[in-house]
N, C-alpha and C positions, 0 to 999 in steps of 0.2 A: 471766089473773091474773099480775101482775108476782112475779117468786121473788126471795126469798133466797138469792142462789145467787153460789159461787165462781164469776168468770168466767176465772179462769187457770191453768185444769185443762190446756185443749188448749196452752196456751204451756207449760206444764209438763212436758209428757208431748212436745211436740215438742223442746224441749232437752233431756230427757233423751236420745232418740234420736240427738240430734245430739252426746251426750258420750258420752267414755269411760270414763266414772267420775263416779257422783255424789257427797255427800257422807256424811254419816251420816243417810241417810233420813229423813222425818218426827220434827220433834222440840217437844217443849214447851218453849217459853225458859222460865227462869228466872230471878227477879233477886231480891237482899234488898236489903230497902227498911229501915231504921230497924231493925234487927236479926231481919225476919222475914221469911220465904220468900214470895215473892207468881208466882203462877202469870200465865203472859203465855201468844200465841197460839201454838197448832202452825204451827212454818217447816219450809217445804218446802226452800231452797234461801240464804236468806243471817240466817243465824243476828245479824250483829253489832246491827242495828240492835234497841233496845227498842220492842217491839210493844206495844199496847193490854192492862192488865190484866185479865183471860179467867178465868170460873168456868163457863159453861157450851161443851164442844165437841158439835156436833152431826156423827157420824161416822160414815162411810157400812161398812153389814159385806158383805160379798163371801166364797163360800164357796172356799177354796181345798184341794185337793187331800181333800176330803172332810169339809175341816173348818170351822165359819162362824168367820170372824176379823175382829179389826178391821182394816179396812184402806182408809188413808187416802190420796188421788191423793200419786202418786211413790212410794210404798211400794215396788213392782216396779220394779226394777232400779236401785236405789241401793247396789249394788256388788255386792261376790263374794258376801257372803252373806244379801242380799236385806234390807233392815228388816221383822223382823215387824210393827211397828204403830207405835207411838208411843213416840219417846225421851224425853229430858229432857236442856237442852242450855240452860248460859248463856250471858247476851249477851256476849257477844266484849269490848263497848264500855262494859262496865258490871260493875264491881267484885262478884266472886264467887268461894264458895269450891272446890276442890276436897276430894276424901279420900269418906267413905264415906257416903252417903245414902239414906230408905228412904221408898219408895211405899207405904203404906198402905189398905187397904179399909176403911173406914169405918160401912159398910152393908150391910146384902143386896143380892143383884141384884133390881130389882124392873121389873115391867112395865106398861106404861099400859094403864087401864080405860077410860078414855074421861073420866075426872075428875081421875084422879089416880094418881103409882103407888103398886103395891101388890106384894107378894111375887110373885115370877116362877114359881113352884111350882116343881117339880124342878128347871128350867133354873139353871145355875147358870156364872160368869165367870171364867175361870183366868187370871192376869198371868205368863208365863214369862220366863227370858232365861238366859245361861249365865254366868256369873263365873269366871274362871279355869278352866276346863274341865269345873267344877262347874252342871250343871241345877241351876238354883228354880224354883220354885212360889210362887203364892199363891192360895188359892179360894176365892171367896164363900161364906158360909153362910148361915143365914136370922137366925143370931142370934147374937152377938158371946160372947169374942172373937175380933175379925177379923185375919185373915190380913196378913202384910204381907212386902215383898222388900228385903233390906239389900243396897246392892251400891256400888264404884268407881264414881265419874266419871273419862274418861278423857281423858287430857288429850290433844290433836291439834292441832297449830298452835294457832290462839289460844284453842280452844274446849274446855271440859272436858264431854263425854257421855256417854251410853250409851243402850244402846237396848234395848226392852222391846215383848214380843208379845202380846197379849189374844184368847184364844181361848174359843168357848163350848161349855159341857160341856153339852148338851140333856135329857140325863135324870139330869144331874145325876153322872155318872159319867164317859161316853166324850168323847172329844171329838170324834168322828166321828158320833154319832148326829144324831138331826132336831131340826131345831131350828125351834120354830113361829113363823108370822111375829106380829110385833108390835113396837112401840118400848121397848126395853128403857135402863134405866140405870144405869152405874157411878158409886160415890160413891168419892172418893181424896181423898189427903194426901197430903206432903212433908215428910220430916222429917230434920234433922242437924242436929247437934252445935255449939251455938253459936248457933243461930238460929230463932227461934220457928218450931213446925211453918205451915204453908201453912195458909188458909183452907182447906177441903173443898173439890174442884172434880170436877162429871161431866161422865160423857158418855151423851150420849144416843145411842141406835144404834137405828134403824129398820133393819130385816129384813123385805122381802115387805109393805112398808102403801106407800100415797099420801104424796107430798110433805103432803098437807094434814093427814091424822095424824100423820107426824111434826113440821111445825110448831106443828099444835094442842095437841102435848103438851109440843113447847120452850118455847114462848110462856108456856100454861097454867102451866107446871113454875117458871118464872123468875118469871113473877110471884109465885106462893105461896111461893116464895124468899126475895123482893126480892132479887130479881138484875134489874140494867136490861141493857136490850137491846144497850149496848155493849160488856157484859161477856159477851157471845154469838156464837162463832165457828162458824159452820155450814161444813162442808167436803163435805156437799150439799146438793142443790135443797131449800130448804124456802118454803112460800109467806111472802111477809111480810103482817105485819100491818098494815090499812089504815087505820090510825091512823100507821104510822110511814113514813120516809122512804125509799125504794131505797137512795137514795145514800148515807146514814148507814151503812147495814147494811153497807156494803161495803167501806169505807173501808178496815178490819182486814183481809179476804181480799186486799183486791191489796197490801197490805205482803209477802204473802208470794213474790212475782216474785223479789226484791231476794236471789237468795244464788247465790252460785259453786261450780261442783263442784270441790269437792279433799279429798277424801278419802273412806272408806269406814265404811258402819257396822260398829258394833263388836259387835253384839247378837249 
């Protein structure tokens, strides 16, 4: 069965080895467009260029030191103090503000049935990062109002970022606890000052299922959507749909080759 799949994970992970410093780890471009926040694809490594406009990321969770996290290729060892997960970072080459900006939760965490999701029962999604020497939080609930994190873009040579970690709370409290397999997903927003909030964008996070559950529920999930398939960033293996193209689907993942390490995340 032909996949869905980033193929420039191992190019990825062998220049990292081969530098001394990456940059600000994993990050969400950003760009306003006609006065509103529009979500582009997570860059691994050259932030300038504008990537494809992205609503759904499909992202791989990996348990690290007792705890399940999101954690997307190049996360490890993108500098001194590791990128927890996913920043947010504008295009270098495309008119954007700095100053103070906030991610939003939008939804409960919910988990795939096999139709559709549906509340994740206990498990629940915590967004952290630190500001000024100051820990945030923000944590899913099952029912609004939702949590959300206000913090700096920081400005670094050409690019203003910051970087943010998504950890899961399993019973809803620890974040060490078990956390059961299935395809779970986050609903987010973007919001500042000046510029209409972002469209809603998730991610989907398979934990312990097959490549084929988790594409059966990006797939499923986009269409009851209408989200189309280019607005669909898988950063793992998921099966494609045999209706659609390889080479379409891919286009977006190898934009993300295209970045230079200089500098360090901030998160």
């Amino acid at each position: 069965m032909r996949l869905f799949r980033l193929i420039v994970v191992a190019v990825l992970l062998v220049a990292g080895a081969n530098s001394s410093a990456w940059a600000h780890g994993p990050q969400l471009q950003l760009t306003a467009e006609a006065g509103k926040i529009v979500t582009r694809q997570v860059l691994i490594d050259e932030y300038v260029p504008v990537s494809p406009a992205t609503s759904i990321y499909v992202l791989p969770v990996a348990n690290v030191s007792s705890i399940w996290v999101v954690q997307p290729p190049g996360t490890s060892g993108s500098g001194p103090g590791i990128a927890p997960g996913v920043g947010f970072v504008d295009a270098a080459s495309h008119p954007f503000k700095t100053g103070n900006y906030t991610t939003s939760i939008v939804d409960g965490l919910k988990k795939w049935n096999g139709a559709s999701f549906v509340d994740a029962g206990d498990s629940q999604l915590q967004l952290y990062k630190t500001v000024s020497g100051n820990p945030l939080t923000a944590t899913t609930t099952d029912s609004g109002p939702f949590a959300s994190i206000t913090y700096p873009l920081t400005v670094n040579s050409e690019e203003s970022h910051t970087g943010m970690g998504f950890r899961f709370l399993g019973d809803g409290v620890s974040n060490t606890s078990a956390l059961a397999d299935g395809v779970y997903l986050l609903s987010l927003k973007v919001s500042t000052a000046g510029l209409n909030d972002s469209d809603p964008f998730y991610f989907v996070l398979p934990k312990g299922v097959s490549p084929e559950e988790a594409g059966s529920a990006t797939f499923a999930f986009a269409q009851q959507q209408g989200i189309g398939v280019g607005a669909i960033q898988a950063m793992t293996a998921i099966p494609e749909p045999a209706s659609l193209s390889l080479t379409a689907l891919m286009i977006g993942g190898c934009l993300m080759v295209r970045r230079h390490a200089r500098g360090h995340n901030e998160a």
